[in-house]
Every structure is written in structure tokens, then in C-alpha cells.
mmJSON file of the N, C-alpha and C atoms, coordinates in Angstrom:
{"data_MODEL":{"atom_site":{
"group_PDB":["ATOM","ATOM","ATOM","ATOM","ATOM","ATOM","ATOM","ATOM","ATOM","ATOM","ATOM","ATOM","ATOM","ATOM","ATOM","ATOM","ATOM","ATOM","ATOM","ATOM","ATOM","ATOM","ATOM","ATOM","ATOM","ATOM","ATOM","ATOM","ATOM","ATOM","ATOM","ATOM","ATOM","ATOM","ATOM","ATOM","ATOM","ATOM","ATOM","ATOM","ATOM","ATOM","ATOM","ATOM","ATOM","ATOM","ATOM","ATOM","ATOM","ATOM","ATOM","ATOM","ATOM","ATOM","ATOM","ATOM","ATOM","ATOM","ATOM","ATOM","ATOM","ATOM","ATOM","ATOM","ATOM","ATOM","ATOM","ATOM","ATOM","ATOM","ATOM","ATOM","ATOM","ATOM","ATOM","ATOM","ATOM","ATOM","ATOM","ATOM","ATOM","ATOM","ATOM","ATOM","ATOM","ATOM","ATOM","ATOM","ATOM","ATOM","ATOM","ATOM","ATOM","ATOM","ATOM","ATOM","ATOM","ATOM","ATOM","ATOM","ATOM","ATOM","ATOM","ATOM","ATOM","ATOM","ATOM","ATOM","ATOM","ATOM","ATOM","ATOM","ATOM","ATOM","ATOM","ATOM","ATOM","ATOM","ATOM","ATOM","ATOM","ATOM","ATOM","ATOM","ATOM","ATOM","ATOM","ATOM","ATOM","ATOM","ATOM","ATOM","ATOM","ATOM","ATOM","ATOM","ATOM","ATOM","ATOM","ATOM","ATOM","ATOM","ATOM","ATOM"],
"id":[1,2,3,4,5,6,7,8,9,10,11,12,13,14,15,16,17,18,19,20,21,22,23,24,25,26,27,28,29,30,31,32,33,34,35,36,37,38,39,40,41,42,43,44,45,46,47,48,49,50,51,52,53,54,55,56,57,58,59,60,61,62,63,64,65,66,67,68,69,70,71,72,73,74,75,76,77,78,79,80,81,82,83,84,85,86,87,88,89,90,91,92,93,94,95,96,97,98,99,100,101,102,103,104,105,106,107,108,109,110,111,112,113,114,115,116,117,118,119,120,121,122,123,124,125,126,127,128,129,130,131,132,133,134,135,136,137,138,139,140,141,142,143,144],
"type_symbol":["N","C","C","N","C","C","N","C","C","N","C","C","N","C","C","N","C","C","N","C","C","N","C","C","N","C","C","N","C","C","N","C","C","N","C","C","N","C","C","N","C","C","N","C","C","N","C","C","N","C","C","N","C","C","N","C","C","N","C","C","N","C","C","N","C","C","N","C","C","N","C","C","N","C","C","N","C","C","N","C","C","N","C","C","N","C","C","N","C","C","N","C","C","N","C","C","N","C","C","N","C","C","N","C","C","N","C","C","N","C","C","N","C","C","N","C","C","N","C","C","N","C","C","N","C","C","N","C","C","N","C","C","N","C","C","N","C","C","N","C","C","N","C","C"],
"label_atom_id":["N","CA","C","N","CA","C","N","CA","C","N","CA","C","N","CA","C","N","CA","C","N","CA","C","N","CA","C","N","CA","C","N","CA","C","N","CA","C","N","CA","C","N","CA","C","N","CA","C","N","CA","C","N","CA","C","N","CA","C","N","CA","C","N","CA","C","N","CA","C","N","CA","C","N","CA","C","N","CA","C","N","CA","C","N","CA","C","N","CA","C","N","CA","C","N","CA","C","N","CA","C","N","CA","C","N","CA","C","N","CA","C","N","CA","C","N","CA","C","N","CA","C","N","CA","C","N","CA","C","N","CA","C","N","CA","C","N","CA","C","N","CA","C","N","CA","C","N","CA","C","N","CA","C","N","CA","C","N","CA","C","N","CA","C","N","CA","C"],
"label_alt_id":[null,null,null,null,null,null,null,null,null,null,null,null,null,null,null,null,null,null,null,null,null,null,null,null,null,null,null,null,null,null,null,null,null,null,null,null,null,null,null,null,null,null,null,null,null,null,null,null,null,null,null,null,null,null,null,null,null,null,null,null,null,null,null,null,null,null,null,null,null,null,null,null,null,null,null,null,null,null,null,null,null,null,null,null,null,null,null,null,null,null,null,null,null,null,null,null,null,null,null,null,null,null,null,null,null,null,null,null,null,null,null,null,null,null,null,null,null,null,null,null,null,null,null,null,null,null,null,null,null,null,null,null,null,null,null,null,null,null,null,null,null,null,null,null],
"label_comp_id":["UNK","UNK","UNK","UNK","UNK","UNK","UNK","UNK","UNK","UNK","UNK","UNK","UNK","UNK","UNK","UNK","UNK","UNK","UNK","UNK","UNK","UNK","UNK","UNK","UNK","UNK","UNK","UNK","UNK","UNK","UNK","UNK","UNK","UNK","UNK","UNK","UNK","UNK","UNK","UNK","UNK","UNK","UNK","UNK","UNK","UNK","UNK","UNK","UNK","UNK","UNK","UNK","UNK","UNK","UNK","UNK","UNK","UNK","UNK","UNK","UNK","UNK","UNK","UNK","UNK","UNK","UNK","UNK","UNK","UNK","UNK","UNK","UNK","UNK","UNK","UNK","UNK","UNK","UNK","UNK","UNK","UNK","UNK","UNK","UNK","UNK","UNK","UNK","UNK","UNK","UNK","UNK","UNK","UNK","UNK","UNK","UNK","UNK","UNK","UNK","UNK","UNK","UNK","UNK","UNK","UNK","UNK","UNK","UNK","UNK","UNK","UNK","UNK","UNK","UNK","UNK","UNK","UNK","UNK","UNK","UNK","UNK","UNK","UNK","UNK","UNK","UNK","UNK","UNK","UNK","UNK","UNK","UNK","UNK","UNK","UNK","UNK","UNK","UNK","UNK","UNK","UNK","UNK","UNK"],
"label_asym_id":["A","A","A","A","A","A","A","A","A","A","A","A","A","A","A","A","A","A","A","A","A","A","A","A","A","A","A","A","A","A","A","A","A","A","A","A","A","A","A","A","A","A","A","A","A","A","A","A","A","A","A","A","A","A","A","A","A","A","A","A","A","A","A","A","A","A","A","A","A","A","A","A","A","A","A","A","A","A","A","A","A","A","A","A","A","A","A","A","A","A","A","A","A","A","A","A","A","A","A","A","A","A","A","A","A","A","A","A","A","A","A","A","A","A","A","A","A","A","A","A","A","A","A","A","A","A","A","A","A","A","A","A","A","A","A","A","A","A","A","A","A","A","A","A"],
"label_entity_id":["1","1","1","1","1","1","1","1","1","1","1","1","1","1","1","1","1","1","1","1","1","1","1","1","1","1","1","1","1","1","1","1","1","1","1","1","1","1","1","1","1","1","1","1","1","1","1","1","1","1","1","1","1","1","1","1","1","1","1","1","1","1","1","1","1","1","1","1","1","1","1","1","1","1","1","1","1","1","1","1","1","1","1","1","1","1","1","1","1","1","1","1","1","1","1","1","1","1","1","1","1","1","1","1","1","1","1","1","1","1","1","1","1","1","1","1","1","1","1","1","1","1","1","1","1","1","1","1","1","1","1","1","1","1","1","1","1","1","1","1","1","1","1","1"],
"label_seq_id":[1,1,1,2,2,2,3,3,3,4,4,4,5,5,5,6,6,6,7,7,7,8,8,8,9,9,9,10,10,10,11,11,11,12,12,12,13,13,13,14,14,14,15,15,15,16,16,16,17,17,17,18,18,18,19,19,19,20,20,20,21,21,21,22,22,22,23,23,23,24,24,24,25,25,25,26,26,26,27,27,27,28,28,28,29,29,29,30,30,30,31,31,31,32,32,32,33,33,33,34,34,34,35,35,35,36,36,36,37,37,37,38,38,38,39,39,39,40,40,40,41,41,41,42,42,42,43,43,43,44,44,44,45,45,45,46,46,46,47,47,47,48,48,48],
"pdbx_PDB_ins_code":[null,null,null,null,null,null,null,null,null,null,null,null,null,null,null,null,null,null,null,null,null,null,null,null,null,null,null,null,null,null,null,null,null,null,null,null,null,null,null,null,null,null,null,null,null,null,null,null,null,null,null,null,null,null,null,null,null,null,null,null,null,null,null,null,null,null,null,null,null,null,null,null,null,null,null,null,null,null,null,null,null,null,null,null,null,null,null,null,null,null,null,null,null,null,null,null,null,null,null,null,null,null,null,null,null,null,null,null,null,null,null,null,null,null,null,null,null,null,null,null,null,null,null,null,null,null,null,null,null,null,null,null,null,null,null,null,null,null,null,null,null,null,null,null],
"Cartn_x":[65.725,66.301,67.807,68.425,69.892,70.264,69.124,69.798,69.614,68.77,68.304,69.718,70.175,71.328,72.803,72.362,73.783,73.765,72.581,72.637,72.466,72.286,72.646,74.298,74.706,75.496,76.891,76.113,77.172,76.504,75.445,75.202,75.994,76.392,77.503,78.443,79.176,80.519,80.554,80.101,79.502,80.161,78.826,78.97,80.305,80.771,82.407,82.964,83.108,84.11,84.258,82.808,82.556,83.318,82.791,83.561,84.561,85.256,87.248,87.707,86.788,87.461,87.061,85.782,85.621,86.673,87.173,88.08,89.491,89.932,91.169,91.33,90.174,89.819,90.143,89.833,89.38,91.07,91.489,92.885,94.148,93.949,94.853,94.506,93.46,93.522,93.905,93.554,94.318,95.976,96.389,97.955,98.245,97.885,97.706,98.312,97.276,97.777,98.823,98.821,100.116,101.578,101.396,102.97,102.772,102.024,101.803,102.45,102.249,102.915,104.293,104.282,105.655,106.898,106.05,106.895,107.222,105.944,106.178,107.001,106.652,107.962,109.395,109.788,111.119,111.471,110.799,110.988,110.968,110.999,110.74,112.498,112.757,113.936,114.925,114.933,116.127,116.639,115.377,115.466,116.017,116.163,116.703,117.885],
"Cartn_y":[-201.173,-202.377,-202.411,-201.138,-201.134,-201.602,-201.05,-201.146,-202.26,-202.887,-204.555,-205.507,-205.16,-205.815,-205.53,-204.342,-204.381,-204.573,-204.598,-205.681,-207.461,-207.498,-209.035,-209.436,-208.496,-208.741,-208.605,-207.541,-207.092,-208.346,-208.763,-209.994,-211.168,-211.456,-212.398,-212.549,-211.227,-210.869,-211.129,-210.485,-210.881,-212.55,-213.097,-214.363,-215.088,-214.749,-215.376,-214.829,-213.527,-213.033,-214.0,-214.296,-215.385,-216.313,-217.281,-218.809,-218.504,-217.536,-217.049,-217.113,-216.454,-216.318,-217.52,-218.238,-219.322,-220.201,-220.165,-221.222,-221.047,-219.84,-219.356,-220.412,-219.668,-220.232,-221.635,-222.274,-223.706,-224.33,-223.787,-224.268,-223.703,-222.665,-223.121,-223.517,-223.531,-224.776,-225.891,-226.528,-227.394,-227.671,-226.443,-226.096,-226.133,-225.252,-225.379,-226.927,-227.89,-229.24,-229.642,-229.536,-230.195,-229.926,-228.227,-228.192,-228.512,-228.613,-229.411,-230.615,-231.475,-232.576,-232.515,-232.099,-231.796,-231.388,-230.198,-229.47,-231.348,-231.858,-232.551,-233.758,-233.938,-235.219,-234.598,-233.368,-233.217,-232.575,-232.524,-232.623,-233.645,-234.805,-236.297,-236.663,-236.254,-236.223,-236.018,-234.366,-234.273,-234.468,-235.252,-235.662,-237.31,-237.811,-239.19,-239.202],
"Cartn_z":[-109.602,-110.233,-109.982,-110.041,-109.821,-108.679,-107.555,-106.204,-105.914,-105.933,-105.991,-105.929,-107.582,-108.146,-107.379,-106.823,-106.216,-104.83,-104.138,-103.068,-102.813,-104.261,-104.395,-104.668,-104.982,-105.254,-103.822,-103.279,-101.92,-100.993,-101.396,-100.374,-100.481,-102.139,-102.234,-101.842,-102.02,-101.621,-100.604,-98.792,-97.827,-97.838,-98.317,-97.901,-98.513,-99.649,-99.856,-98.818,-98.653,-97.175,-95.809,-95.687,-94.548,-94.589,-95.475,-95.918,-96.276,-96.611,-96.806,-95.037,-94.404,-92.928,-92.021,-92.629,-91.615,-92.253,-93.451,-93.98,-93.387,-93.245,-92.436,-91.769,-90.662,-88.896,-89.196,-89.928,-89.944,-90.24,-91.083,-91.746,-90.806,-90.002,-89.016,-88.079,-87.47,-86.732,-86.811,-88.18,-88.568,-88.67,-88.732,-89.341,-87.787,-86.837,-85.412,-84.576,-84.592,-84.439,-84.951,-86.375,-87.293,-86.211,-86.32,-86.21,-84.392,-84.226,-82.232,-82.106,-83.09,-83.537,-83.351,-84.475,-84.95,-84.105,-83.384,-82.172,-81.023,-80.702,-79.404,-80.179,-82.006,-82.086,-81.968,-82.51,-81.933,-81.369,-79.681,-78.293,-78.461,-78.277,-77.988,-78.79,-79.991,-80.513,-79.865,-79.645,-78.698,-77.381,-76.991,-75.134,-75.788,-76.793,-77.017,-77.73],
"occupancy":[1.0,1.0,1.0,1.0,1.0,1.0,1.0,1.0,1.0,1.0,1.0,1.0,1.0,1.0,1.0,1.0,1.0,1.0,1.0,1.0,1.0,1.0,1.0,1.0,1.0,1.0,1.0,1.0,1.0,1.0,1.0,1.0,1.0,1.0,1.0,1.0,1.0,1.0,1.0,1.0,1.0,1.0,1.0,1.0,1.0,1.0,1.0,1.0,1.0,1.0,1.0,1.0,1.0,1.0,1.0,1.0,1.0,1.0,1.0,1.0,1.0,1.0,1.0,1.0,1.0,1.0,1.0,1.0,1.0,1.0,1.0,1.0,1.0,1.0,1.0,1.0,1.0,1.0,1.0,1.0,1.0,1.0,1.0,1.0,1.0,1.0,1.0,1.0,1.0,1.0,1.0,1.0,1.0,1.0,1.0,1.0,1.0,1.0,1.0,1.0,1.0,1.0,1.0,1.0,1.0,1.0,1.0,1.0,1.0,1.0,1.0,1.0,1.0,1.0,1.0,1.0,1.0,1.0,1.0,1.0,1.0,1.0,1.0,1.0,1.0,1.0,1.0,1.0,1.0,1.0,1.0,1.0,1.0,1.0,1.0,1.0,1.0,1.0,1.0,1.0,1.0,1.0,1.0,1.0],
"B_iso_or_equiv":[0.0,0.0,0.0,0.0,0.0,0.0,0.0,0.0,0.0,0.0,0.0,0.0,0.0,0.0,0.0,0.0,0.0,0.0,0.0,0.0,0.0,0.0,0.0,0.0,0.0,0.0,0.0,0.0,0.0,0.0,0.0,0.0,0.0,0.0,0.0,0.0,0.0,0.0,0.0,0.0,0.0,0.0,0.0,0.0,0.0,0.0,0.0,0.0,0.0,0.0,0.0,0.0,0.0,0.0,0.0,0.0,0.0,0.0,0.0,0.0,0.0,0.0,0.0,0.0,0.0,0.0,0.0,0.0,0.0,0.0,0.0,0.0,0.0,0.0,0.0,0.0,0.0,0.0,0.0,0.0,0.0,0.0,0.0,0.0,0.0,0.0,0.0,0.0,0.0,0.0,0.0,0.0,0.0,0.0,0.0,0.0,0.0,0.0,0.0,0.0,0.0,0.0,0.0,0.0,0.0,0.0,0.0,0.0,0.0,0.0,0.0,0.0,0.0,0.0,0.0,0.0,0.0,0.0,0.0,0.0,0.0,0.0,0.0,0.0,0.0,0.0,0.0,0.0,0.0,0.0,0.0,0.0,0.0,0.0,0.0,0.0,0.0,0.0,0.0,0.0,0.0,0.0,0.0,0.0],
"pdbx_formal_charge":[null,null,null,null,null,null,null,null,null,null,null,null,null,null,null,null,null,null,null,null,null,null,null,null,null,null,null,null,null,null,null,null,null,null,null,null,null,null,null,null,null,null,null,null,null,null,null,null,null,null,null,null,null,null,null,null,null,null,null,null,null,null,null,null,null,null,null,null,null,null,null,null,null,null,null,null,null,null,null,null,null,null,null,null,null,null,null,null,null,null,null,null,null,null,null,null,null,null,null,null,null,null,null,null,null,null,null,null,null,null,null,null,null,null,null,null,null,null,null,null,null,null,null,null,null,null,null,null,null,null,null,null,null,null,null,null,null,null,null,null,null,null,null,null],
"auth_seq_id":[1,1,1,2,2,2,3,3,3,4,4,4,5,5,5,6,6,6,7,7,7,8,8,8,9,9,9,10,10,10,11,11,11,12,12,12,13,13,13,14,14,14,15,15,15,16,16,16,17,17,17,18,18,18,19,19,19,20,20,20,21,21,21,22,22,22,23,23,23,24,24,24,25,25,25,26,26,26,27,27,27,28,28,28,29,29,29,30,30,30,31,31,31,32,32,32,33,33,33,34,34,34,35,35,35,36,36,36,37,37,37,38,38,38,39,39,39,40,40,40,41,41,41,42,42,42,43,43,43,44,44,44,45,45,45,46,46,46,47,47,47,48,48,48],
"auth_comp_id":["UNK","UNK","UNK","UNK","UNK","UNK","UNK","UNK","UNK","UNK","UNK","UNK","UNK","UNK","UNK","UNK","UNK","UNK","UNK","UNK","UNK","UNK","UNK","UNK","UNK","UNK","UNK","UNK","UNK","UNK","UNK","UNK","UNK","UNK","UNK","UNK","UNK","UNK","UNK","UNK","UNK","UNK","UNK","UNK","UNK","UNK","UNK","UNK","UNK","UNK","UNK","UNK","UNK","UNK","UNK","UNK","UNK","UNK","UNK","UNK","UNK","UNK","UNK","UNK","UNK","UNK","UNK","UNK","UNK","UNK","UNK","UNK","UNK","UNK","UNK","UNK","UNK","UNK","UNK","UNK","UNK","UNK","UNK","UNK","UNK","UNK","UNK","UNK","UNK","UNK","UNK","UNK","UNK","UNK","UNK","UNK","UNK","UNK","UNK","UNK","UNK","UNK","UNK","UNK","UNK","UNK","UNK","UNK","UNK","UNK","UNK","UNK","UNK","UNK","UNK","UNK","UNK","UNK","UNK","UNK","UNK","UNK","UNK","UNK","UNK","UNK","UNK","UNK","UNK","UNK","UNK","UNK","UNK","UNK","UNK","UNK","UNK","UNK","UNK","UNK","UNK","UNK","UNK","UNK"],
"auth_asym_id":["A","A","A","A","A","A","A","A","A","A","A","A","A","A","A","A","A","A","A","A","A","A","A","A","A","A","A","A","A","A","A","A","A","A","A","A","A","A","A","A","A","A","A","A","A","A","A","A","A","A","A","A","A","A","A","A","A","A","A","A","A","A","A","A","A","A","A","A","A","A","A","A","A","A","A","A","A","A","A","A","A","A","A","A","A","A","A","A","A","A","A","A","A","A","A","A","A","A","A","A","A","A","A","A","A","A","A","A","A","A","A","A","A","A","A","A","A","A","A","A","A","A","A","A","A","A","A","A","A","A","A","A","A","A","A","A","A","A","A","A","A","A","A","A"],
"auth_atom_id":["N","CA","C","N","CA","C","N","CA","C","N","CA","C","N","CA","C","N","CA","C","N","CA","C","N","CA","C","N","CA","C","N","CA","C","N","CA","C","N","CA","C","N","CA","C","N","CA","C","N","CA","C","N","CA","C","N","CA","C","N","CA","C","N","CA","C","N","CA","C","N","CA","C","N","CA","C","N","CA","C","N","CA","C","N","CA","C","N","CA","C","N","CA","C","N","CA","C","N","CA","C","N","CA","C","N","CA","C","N","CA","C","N","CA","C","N","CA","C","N","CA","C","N","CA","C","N","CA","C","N","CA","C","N","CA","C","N","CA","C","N","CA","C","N","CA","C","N","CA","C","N","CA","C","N","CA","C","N","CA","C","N","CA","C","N","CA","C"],
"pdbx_PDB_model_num":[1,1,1,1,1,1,1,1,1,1,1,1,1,1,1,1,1,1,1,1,1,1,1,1,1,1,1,1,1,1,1,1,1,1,1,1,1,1,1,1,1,1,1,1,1,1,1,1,1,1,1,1,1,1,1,1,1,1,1,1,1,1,1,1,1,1,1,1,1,1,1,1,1,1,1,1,1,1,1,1,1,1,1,1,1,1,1,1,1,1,1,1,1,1,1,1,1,1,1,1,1,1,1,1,1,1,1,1,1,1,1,1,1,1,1,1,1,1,1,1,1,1,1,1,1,1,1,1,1,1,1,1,1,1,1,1,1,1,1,1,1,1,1,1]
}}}
């Protein structure tokens, strides 16, 4: 019964770990583009 419980439980953990690192991945990528932007509007700035 114990061990049961504590592999349900390490199975949770597990899966938050996942969705913490696929959320990373996901948010800089996002952050990734942003400052891509950002970078090519001011290049575009200082060439004007």
C-alpha cells in the first residue's frame, strides 16, 4: 500500500517536472522572438 502511494505520487511529481520544462521551452521561445523584435526594431533605429 505504501509503495503504491509513493509511486503515485513520484508519478505526479514526474509529470509537474514535465509541464515546468515543457513550459520553460515554450516561454522562451516565446521570449526568444520578442527580444528578435526588439533587437531588429532598434537596428532599424539606429540605421535612421
Amino acid at each position: 500500500m505504501k509503495r503504491a502511494g509513493y509511486s503515485l505520487f513520484s508519478g505526479k511529481v514526474l509529470f509537474f517536472t514535465v509541464k515546468t520544462v515543457k513550459n520553460k521551452i515554450f516561454n522562451k521561445k516565446i521570449l526568444d522572438k520578442k527580444s528578435e523584435k526588439v533587437y531588429h526594431f532598434s537596428k532599424q533605429k539606429e540605421i535612421y
